[in-house]
FITI-773185 format. One line per 3 residues: number of its first residue (from 0); their letters; for each residue x, y, z of N, C-alpha, C. Coordinates in nm, 2 decimals, always signed. Example, Ala and Ser with C-alpha at 12.3 -4.5 7.8 and 13.67 -1.06 7.14 Angstrom:
0	AS	+1.32,-0.57,+0.78,+1.23,-0.45,+0.78,+1.32,-0.33,+0.78; +1.28,-0.22,+0.71,+1.37,-0.11,+0.71,+1.29,+0.00,+0.79 $
// end
This chain:
0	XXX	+2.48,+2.58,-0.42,+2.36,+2.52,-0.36,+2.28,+2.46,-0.47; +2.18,+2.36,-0.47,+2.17,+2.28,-0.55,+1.96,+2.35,-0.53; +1.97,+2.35,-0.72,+1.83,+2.42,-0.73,+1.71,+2.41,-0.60 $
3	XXX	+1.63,+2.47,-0.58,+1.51,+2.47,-0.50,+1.44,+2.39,-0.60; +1.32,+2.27,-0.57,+1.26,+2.19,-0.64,+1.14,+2.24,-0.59; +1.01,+2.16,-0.62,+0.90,+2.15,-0.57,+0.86,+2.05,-0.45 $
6	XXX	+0.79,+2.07,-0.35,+0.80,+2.04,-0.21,+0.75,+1.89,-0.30; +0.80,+1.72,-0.22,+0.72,+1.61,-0.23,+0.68,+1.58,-0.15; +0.53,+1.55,-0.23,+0.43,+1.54,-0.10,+0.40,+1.40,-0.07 $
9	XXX	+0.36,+1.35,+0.05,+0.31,+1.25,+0.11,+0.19,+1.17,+0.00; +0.14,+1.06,-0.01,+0.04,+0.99,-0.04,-0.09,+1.06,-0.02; -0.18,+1.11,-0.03,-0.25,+1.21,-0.03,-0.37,+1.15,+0.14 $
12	XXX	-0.38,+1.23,+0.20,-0.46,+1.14,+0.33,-0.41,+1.14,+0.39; -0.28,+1.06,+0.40,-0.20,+1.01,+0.50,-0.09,+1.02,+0.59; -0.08,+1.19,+0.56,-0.06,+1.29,+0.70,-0.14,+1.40,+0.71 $
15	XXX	-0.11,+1.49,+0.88,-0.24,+1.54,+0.90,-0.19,+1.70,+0.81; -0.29,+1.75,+0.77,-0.31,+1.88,+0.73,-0.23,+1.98,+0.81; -0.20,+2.06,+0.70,-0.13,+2.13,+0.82,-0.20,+2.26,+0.90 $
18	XXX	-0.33,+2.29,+0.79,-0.43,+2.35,+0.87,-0.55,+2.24,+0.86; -0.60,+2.28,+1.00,-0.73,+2.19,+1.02,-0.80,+2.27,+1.12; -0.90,+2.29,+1.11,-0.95,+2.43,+1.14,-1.03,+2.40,+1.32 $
21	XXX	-1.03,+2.26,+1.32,-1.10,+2.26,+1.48,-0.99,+2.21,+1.58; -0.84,+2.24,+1.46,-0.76,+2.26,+1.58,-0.66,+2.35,+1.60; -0.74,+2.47,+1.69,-0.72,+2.60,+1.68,-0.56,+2.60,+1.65 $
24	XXX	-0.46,+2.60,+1.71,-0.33,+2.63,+1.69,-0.29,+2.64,+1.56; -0.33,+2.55,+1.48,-0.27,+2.52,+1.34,-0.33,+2.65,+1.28; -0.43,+2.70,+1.32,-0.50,+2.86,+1.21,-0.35,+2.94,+1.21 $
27	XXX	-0.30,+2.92,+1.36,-0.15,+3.05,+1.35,-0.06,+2.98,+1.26; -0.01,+2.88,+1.30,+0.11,+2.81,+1.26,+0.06,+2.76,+1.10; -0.02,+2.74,+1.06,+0.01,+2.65,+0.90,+0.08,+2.78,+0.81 $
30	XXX	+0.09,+2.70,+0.70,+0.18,+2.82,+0.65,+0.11,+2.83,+0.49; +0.12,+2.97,+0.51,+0.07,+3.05,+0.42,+0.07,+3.04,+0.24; +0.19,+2.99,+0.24,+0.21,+2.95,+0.07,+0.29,+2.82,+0.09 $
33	XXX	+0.30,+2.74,-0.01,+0.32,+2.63,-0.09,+0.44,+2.59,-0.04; +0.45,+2.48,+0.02,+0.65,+2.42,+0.06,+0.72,+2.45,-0.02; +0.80,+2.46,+0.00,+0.92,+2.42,-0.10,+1.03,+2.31,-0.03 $
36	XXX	+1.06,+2.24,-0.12,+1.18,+2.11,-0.04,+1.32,+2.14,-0.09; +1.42,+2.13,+0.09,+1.55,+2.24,+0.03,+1.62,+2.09,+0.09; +1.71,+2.09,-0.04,+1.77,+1.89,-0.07,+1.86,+1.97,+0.08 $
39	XXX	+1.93,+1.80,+0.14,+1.97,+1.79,+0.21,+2.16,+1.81,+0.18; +2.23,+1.86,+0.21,+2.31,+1.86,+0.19,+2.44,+1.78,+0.25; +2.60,+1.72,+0.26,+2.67,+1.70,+0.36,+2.68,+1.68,+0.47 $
42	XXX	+2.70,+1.83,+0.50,+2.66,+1.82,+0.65,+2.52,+1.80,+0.68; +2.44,+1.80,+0.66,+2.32,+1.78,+0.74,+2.30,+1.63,+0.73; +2.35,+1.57,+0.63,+2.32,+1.39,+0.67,+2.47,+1.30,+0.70 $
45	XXX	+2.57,+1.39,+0.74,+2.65,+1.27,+0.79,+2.67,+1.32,+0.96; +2.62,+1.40,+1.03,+2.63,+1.41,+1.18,+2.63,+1.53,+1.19; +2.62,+1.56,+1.33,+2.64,+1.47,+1.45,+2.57,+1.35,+1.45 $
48	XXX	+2.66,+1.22,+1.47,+2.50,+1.14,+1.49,+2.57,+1.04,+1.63; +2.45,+1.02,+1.71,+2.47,+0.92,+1.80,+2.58,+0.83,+1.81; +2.61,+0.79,+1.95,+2.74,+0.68,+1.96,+2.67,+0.55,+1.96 $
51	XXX	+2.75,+0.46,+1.96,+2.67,+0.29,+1.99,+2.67,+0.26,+2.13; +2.65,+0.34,+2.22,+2.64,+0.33,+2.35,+2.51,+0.32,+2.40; +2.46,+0.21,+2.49,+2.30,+0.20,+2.50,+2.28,+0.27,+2.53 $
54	XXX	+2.16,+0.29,+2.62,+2.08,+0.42,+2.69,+2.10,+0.36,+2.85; +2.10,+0.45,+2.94,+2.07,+0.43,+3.05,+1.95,+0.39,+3.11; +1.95,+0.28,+3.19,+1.86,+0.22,+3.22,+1.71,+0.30,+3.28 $
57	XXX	+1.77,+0.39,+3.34,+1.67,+0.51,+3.40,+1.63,+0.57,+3.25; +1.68,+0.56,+3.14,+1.63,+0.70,+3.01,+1.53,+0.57,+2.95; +1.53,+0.46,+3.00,+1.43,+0.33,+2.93,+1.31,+0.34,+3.01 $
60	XXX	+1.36,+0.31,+3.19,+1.29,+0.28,+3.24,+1.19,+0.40,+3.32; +1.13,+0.48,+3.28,+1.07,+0.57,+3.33,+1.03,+0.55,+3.50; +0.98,+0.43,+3.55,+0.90,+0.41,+3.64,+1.10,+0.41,+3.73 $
63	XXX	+1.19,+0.41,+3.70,+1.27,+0.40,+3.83,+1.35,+0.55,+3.80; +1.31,+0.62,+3.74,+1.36,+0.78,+3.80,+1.35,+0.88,+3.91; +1.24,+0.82,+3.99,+1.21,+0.87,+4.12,+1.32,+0.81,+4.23 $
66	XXX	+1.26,+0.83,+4.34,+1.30,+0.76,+4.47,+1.20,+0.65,+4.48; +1.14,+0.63,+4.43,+0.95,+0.51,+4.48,+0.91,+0.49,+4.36; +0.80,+0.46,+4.36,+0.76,+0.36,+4.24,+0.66,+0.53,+4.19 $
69	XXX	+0.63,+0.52,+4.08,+0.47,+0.64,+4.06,+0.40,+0.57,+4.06; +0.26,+0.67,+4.06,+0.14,+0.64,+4.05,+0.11,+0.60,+3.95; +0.01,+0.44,+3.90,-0.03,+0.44,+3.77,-0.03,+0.31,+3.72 $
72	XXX	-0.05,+0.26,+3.62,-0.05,+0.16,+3.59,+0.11,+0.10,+3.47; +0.14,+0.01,+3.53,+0.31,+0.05,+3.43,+0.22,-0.08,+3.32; +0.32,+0.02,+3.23,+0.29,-0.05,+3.10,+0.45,-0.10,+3.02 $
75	XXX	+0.48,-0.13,+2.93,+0.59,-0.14,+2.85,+0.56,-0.14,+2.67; +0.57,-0.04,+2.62,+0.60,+0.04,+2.48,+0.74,-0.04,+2.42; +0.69,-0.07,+2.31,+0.80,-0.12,+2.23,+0.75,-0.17,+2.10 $
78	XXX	+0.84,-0.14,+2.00,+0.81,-0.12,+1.84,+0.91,-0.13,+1.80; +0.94,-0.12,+1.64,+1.01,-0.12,+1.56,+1.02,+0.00,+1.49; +1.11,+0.15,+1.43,+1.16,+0.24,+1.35,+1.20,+0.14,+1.18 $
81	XXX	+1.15,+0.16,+1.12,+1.14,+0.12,+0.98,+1.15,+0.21,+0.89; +1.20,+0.18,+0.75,+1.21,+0.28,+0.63,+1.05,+0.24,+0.55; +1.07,+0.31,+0.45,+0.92,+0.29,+0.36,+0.92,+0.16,+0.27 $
84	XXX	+1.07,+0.11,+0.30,+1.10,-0.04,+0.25,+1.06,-0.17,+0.33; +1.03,-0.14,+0.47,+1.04,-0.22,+0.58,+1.17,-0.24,+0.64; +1.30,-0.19,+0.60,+1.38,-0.20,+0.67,+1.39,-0.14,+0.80 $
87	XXX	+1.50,-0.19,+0.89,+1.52,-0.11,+1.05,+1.59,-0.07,+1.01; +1.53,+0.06,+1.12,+1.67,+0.17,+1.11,+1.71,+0.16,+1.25; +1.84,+0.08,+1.24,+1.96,+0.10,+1.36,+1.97,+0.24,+1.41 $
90	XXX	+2.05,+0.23,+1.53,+2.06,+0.36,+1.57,+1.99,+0.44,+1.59; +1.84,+0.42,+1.58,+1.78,+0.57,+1.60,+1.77,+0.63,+1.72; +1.78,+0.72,+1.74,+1.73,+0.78,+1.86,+1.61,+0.84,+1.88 $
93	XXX	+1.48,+0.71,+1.97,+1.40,+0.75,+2.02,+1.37,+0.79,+2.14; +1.30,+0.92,+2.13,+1.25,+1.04,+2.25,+1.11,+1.02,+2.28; +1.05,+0.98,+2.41,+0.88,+0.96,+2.48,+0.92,+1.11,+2.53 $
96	XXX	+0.82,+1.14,+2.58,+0.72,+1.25,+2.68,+0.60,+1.23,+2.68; +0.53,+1.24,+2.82,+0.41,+1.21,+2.85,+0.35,+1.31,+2.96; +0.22,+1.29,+2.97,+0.17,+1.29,+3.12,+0.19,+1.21,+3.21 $
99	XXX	+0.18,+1.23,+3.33,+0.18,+1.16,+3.44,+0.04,+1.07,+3.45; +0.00,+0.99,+3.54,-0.11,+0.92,+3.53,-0.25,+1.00,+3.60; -0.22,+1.12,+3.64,-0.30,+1.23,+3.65,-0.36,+1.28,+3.54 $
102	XXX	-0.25,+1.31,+3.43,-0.29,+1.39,+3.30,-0.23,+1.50,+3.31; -0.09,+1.50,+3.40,-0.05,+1.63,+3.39,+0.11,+1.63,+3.38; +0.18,+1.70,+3.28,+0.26,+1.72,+3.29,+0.40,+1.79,+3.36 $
105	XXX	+0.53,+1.75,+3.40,+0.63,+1.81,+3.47,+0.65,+1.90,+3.40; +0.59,+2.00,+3.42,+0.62,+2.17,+3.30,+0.56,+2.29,+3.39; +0.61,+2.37,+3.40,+0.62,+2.50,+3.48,+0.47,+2.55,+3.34 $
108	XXX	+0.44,+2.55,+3.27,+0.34,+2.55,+3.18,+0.21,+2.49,+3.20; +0.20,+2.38,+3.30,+0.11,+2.30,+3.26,+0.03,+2.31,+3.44; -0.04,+2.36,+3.40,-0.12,+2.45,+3.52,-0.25,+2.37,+3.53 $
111	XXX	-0.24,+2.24,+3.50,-0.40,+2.17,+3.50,-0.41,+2.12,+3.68; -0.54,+2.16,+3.70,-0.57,+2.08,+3.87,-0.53,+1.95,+3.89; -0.46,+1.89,+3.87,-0.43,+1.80,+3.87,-0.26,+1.77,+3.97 $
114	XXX	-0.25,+1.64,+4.06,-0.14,+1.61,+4.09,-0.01,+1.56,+4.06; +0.13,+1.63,+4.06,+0.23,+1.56,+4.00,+0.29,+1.44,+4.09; +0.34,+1.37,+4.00,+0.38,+1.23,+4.09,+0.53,+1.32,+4.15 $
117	XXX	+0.57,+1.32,+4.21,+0.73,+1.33,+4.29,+0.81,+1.20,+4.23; +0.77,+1.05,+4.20,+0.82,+0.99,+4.17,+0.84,+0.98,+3.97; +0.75,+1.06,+3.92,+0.77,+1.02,+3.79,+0.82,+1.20,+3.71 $
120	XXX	+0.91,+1.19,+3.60,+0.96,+1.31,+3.55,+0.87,+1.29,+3.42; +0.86,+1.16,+3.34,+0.77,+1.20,+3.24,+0.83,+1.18,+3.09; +1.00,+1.16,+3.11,+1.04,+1.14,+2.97,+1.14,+1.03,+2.97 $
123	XXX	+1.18,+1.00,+2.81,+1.29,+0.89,+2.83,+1.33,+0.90,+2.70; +1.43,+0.81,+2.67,+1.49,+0.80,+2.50,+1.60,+0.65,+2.50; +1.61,+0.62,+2.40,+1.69,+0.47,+2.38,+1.70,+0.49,+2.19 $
126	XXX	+1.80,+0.39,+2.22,+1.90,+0.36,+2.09,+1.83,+0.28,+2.03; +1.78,+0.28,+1.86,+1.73,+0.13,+1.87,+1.83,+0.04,+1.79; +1.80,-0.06,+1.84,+1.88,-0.22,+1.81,+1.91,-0.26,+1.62 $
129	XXX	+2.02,-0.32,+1.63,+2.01,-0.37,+1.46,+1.90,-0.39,+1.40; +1.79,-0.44,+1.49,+1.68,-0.49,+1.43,+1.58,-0.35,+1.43; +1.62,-0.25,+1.48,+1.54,-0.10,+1.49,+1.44,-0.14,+1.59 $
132	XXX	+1.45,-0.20,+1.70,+1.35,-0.24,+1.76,+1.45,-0.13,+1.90; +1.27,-0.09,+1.99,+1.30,+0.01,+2.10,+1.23,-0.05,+2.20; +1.24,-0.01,+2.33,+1.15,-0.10,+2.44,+1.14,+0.04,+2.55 $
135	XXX	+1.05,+0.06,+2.64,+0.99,+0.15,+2.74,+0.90,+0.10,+2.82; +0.99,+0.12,+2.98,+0.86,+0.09,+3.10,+0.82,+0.24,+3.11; +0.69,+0.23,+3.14,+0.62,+0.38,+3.21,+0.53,+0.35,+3.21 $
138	XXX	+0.46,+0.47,+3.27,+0.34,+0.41,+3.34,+0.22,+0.55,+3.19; +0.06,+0.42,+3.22,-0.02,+0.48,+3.10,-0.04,+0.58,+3.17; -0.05,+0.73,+3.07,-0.07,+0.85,+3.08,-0.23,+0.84,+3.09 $
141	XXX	-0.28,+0.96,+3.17,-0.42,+1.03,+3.18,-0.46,+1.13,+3.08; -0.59,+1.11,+3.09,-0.63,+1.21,+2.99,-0.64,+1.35,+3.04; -0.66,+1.45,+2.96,-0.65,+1.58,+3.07,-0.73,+1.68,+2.94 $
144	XXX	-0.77,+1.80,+3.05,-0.84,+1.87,+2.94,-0.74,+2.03,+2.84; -0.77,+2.05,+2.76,-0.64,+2.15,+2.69,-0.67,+2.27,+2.61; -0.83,+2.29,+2.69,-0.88,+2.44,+2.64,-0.89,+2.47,+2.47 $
147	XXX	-0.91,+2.38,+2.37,-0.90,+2.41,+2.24,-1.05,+2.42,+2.19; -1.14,+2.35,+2.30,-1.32,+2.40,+2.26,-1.36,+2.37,+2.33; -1.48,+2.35,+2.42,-1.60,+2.36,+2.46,-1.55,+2.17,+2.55 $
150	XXX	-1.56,+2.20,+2.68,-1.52,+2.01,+2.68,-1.45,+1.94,+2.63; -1.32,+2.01,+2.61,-1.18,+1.94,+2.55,-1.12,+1.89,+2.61; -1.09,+1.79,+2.59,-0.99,+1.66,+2.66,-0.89,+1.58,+2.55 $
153	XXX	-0.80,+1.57,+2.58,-0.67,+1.47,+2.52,-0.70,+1.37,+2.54; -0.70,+1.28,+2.42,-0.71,+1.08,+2.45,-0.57,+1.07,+2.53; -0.53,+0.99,+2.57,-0.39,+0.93,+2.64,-0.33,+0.90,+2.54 $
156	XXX	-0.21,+0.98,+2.57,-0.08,+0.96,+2.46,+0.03,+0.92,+2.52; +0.15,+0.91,+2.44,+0.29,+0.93,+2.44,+0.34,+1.00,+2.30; +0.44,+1.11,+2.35,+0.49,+1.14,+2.23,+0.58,+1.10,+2.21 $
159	XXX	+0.66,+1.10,+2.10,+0.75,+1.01,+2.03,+0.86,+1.11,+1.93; +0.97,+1.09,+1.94,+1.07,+1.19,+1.85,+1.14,+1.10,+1.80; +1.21,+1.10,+1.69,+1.30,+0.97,+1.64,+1.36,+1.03,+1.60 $
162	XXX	+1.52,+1.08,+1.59,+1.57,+1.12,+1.52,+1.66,+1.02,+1.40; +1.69,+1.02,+1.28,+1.79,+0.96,+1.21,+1.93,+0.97,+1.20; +1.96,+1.00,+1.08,+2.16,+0.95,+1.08,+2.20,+1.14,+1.14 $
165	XXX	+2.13,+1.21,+1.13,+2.17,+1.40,+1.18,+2.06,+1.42,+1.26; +2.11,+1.53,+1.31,+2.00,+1.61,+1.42,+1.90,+1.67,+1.37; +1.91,+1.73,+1.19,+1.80,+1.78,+1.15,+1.73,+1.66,+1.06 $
168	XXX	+1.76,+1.51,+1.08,+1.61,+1.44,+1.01,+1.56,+1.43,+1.11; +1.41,+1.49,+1.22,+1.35,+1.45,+1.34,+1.23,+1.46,+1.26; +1.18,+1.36,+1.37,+0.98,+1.34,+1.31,+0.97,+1.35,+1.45 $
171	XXX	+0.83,+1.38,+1.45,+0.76,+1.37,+1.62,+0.62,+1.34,+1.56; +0.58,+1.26,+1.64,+0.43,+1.13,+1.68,+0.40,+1.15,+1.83; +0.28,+1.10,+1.79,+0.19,+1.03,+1.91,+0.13,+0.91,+1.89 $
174	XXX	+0.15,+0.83,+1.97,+0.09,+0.70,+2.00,-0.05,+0.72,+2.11; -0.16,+0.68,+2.06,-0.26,+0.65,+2.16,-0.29,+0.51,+2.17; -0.41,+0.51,+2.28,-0.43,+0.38,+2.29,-0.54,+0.31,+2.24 $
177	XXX	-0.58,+0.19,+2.27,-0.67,+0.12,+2.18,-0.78,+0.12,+2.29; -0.91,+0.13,+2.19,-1.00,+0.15,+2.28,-1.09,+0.28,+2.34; -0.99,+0.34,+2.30,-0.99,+0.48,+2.40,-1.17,+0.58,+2.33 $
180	XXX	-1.24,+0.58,+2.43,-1.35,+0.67,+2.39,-1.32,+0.81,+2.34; -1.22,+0.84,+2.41,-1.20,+1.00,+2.32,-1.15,+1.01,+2.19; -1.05,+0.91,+2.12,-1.01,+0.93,+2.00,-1.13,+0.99,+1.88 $
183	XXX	-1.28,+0.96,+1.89,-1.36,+1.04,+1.78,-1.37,+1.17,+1.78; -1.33,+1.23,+1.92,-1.33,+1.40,+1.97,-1.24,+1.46,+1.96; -1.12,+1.38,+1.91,-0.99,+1.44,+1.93,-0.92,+1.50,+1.82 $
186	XXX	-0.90,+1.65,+1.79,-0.89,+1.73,+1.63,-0.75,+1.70,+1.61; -0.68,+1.64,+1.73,-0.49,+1.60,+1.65,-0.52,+1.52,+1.65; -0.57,+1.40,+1.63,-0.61,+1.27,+1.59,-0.65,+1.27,+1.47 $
189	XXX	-0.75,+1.32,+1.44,-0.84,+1.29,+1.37,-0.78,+1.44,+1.23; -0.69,+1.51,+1.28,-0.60,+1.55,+1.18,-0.57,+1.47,+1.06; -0.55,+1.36,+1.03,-0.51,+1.24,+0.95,-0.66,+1.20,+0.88 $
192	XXX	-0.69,+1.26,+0.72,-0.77,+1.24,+0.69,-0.80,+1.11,+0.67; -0.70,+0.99,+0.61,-0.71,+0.86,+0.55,-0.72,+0.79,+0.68; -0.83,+0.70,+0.71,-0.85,+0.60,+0.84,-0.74,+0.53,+0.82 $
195	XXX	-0.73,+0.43,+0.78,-0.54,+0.35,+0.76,-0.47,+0.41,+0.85; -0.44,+0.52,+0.77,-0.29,+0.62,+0.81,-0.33,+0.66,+0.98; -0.43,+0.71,+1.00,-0.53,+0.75,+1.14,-0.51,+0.66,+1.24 $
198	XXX	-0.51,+0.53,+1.20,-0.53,+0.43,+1.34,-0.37,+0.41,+1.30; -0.35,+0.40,+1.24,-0.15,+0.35,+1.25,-0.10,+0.42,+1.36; -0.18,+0.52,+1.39,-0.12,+0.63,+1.57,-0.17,+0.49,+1.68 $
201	XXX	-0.24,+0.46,+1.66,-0.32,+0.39,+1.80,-0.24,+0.22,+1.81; -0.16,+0.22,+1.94,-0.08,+0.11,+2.00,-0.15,-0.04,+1.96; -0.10,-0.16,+1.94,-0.15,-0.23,+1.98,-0.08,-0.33,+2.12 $
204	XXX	-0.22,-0.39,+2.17,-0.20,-0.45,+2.29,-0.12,-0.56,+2.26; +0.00,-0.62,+2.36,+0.06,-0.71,+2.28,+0.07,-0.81,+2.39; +0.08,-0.94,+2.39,+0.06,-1.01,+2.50,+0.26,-1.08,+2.51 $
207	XXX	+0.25,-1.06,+2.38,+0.41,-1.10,+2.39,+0.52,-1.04,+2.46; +0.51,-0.89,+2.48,+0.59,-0.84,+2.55,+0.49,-0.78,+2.68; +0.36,-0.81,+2.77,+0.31,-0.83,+2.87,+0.41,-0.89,+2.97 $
210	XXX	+0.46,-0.84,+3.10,+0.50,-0.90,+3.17,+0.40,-1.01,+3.31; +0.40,-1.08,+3.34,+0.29,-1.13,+3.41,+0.31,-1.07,+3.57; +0.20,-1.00,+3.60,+0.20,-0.95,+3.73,+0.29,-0.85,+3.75 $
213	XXX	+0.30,-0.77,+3.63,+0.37,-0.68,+3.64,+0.32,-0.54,+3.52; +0.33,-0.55,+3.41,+0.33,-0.44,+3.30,+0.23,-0.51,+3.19; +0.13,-0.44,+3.15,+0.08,-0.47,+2.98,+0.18,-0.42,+2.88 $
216	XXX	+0.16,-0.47,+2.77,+0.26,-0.48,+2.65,+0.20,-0.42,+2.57; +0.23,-0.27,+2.51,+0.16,-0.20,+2.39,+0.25,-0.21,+2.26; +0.31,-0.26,+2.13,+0.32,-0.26,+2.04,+0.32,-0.12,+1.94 $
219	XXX	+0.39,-0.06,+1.87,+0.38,+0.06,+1.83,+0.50,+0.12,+1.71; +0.48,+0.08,+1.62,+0.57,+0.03,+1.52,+0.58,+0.21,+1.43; +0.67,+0.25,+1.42,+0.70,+0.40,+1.33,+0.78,+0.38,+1.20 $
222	XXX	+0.70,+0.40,+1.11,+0.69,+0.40,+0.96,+0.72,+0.54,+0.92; +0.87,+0.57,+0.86,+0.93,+0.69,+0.84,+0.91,+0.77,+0.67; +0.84,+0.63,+0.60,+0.84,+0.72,+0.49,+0.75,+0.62,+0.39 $
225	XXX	+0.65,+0.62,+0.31,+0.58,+0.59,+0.21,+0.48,+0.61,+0.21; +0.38,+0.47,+0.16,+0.27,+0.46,+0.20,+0.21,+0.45,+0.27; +0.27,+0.32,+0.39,+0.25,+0.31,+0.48,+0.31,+0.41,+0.62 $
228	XXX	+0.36,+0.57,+0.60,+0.42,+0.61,+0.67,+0.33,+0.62,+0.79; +0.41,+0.65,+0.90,+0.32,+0.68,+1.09,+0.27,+0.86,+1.02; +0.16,+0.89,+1.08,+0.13,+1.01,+1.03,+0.20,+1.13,+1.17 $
231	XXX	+0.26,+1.23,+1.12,+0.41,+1.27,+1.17,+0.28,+1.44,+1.23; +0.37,+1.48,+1.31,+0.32,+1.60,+1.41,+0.29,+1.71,+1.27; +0.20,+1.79,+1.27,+0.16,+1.92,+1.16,+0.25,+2.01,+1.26 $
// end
């Protein structure tokens, strides 16, 4: 096994802390002493990895997994997976999960007053293209409240999993939206000390991939390593 090194760290800012103190969970989970980074070996970067087989149209298209249409406003999500060079990364496999347009999730967990669509499950995944580009119909998520202080509410998200060339390189993100009044109140947001790195979470509106009389177009590009990296789940 090849020496234990010292953990490398990110650009300073521009991921979130792993303790952040107004957002309770992270007091249990941060960890107690100093990383350490254990190199990657063989097997862990030549596979299992994904086939070249698209995705099924239902794991793209959220809004036709039911019997009927869901409730909500359909939108269409689509970005590019990039290296810290600006290269695409082919093949990725990206993973959404969301709320429903209630603000509530299909989870035996998720116990908010709120109604689930019968027509919508809430997740999807796709391959991305030579050019590392990914595309997603679904409908925009609600905000909902999540008991972490006094008047707590979630801005509207989607989460995001990418995995690369093995099952153990995964990152997980959230994309919010632009505009959104709650982003200044929100402690997983605002986890990400460096503003830059902070709004690189928040979608932009795209008119290019807007369908007319049908879907808005949100833009949402995931940056897996530098400077410019997407700021990745604590």
């Amino acid at each position: 096994m090849a020496p234990l090194t010292g953990y490398r760290r990110p650009y300073p800012g521009t991921q979130p802390n792993h303790l952040h103190p107004t957002y309770r969970s992270s007091l249990k989970r941060a960890p107690a002493q100093p990383l350490v980074y254990l190199p990657h070996t063989l097997s862990e970067i030549t596979g299992p990895v994904f086939g070249p087989e698209p995705a099924d149209l239902k794991a793209t298209d959220l809004t036709k997994q039911g019997h009927g249409d869901p409730l909500g406003k359909r939108i269409i999500v689509s970005g590019r997976v990039l290296d810290e060079n600006g290269r695409p990364l082919r093949g990725a496999l990206v993973e959404i999960w969301q709320a429903n347009s209630a603000g509530r999730y299909l989870h035996r967990n998720d116990q908010h007053n709120a109604p689930l669509d019968p027509n919508f499950i809430g997740e999807g995944h796709a391959l991305t293209d030579d050019q590392g580009r990914y595309r997603f119909v679904t409908i925009r998520p609600g905000e909902y409240p999540w008991g972490n202080h006094y008047n707590a509410w979630r801005p509207a998200h989607i989460h995001f999993s990418v995995f690369g060339p093995a099952f153990v390189t995964r990152l997980v993100t959230q994309m919010y939206f632009p505009g959104d009044a709650l982003l200044p109140y929100d402690p997983i947001f605002n986890c990400t000390a460096d503003e830059k790195a902070r709004n690189r979470l928040i979608s932009v509106f795209d008119w290019e991939t807007t369908v007319p009389s049908h879907a808005l177009g949100y833009k949402f590009d995931i940056v897996l390593a530098g400077r410019d990296a997407t700021p990745m789940e604590i």
